[in-house]
C-alpha positions, 0 to 999 in steps of 0.5 A, a space after each residue: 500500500 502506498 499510503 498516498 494521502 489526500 495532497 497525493 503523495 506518499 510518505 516516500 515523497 512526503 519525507 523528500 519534501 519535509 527534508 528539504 524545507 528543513 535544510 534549504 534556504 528558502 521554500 523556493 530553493 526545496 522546490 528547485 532541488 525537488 524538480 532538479 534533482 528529483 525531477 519532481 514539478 513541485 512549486 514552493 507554495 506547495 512545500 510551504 503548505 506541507 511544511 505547515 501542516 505537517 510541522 503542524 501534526 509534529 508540534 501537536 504530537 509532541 504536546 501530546 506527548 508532553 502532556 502525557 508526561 505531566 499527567 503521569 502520577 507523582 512521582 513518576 517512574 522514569 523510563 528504562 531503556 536499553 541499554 542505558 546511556 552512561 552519561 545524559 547531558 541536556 543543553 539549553 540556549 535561546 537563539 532568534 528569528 524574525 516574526 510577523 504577525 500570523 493573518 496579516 494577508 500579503 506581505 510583512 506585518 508588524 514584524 517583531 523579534 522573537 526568542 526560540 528555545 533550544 535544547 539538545 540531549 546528547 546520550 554520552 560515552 566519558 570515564 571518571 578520574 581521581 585527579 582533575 585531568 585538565 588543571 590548566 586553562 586550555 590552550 586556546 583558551 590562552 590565545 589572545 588571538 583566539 579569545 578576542 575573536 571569541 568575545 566579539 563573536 559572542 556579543 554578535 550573537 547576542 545582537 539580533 540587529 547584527 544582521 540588519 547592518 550595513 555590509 561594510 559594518 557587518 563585515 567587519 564583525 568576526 563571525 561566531 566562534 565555533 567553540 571547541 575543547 581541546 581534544 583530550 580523553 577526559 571529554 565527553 564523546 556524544 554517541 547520539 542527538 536529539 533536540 527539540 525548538 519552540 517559539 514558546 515560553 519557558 514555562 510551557 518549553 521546560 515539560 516539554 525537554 522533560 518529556 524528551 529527557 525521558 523518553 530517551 532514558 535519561 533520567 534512569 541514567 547513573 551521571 547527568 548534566 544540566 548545562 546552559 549559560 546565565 539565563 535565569 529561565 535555564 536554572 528555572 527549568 532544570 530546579 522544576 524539571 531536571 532538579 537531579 541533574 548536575 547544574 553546570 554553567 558554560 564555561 565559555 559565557 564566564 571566559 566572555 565575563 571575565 574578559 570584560 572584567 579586565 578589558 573595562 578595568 585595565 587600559 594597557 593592553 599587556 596588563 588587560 591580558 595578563 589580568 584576565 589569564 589570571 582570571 580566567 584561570 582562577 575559575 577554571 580551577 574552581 577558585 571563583 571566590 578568588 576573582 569576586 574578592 578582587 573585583 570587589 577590590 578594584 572597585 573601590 578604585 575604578 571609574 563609573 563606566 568600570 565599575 559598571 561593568 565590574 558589578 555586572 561581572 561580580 552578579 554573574 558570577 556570585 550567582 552562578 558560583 554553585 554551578 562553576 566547580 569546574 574541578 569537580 565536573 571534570 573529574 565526573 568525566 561531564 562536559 564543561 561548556 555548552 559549545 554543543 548548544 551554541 552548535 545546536 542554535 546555529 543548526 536551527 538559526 541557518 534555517 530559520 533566521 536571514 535578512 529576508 526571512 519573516 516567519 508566521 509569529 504562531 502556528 506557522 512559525 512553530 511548524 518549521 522549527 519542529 521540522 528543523 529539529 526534526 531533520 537534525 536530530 539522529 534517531 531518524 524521527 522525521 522518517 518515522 514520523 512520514 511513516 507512521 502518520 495516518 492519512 485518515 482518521 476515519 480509515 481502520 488501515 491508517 491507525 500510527 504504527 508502534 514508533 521505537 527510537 534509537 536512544 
């Protein structure tokens, strides 16, 4: 049986034209890759419609999920699977895409930022030590080179607007670091990814990472993580729903804190490095009440402009002092730096975010970042999902057939 539904196309088809609106530039760039390569005469309004309804059916399938997940008893048993992963580590960061209002008619309406959120749950393979096996700051992270690049890339990143400039100004911008760690053996090594996006707020995005967490087994799991940066909402997310998680805040948002610390305190620019190396090795190796006693010391002496900076540094930090015992999580064999979610919002954000791209602020909006999510994540759900649909509720030959995933 074909399984052709209702638009004619079987489910064969139907993933070909999923997997390309998830990973082309644009609609119309799925439906010239359909008809050149495919030899399928299929127009962008088409594909745009089936990625509507069809990212429309992922999003409700994963409420219905999610929903499922919270009505469980308390307190719910977590889902064994097998076998188990090792490690279980959730990566939680916002990103950004550009939105107009839904039922606007032709054309661009009232077009607004919005905030996605992203999570990635990687199932890991990392050994434990009795010894800090990283002591000393890595590398790159010592090369100033590398650093200032590192810093310019995440102040881009964190403005939307970066895109809307001028050529020339956008340019001159370094792009966005691809953080990695140096290649060492106490690194944890992913074996497999899943993710999930949505438009919607934390309160609604926090069960449904739950949910997900635990359909791949990660609560049974014998070591997890927690990772994010300092977003309050991340900590919100994991205290409600991931409270037996290890909180770990990414190392590399506290080399960007403390890299301002000294550049708004240090004018000279050997003294400016020399600072923050020292700093920066100070958290590294876990001694964050070393760096917020001597911040609390320049202070007394620098100018407002500085002291500024220095208090926001001195928030930060003192509000995450709990989730920097990076010695420790080391030692755990647990990763350290959210660079995979970083990673993960820019999978997403090459979708869904450009200067040209204004997407539904609602249900259509939502439909892509399932898709999206779908596309990237490895245990092949996008495919499961073609199949198992059912063309028609009232057809006893369409009911879904049982999913099994990969974990």
């Amino acid at each position: 049986m074909l399984r052709i539904d209702a638009h004619g196309f079987s489910p064969a088809l139907l993933e070909k034209i999923l997997l390309l609106a998830g990973s082309a530039d644009s609609f119309e760039a799925a439906a010239h890759a359909l008809r050149a390569v495919g030899e399928m005469r299929i127009s962008a309004r088409t594909v745009n419609q089936l990625s509507a309804q069809l990212g429309g059916e992922l999003a409700d399938q994963r409420d219905k999920h999610t929903a499922a997940y919270q009505q469980q008893p308390l307190p719910r048993i977590a889902t064994s699977v097998n076998p188990p992963p090792a490690l279980a580590a959730v990566f939680c960061d916002g990103g950004r895409m550009r939105t107009r209002v839904a039922g606007g008619g032709h054309g661009i309406h009232q077009p607004h930022w919005r905030e996605t959120k992203n999570a990635a749950f990687h199932r890991m393979h990392s050994v434990t030590h009795e010894q800090d096996p990283q002591p000393e700051l890595p590398h790159c992270l010592r090369n100033q080179a590398y650093v200032e690049k590192l810093v310019l890339g995440l102040k881009k990143a964190k403005n939307p607007q970066s895109e809307l400039m001028p050529v020339g100004v956008a340019n001159a911008l370094p792009p966005p670091v691809a953080v990695t760690e140096e290649s060492a053996v106490w690194q944890p090594q992913t074996l497999v990814r899943t993710c999930v996006s949505s438009l919607l707020g934390s309160d609604e995005f926090g069960p449904m990472m739950a949910a997900e967490a635990d359909a791949r087994g990660f609560f049974a799991a014998p070591r997890r993580a927690f990772l994010g940066d300092g977003q309050k909402y991340n900590w919100s997310i994991r205290d409600r729903w991931f409270p037996g998680f290890t909180a770990i805040v990414d190392f590399i948002h506290v080399v960007e804190y403390v890299y301002e610390a000294a550049q708004s305190l240090c004018p000279d620019a050997m003294r400016r490095w020399a600072q923050y190396v020292a700093w920066a090795r100070a958290c590294w190796q876990g001694n964050v009440s070393q760096v917020l006693e001597e911040l609390a010391e320049r202070l007394s002496t620098c100018s407002e402009e500085a002291a500024e900076t220095v208090q926001r540094v001195q928030t930060y930090l003192r509000n995450n002092r709990s989730r920097m015992d990076y010695p420790q999580f080391r030692r755990e064999g647990l990763p350290v730096t959210s660079s995979l979610a970083e990673s993960l919002v820019k999978q997403i954000s090459k979708r869904v975010k450009g200067t040209e791209k204004f997407w539904d602020d609602g249900r259509r909006g939502e439909a892509i970042l399932q898709i999206r999510a779908a596309h990237i994540s490895q245990d092949d759900r996008l495919a499961r999902f073609v199949r198992n649909r059912p063309i028609s509720p009232h057809s006893p030959r369409c009911r879904p057939r049982p999913a099994t995933s990969p974990t």
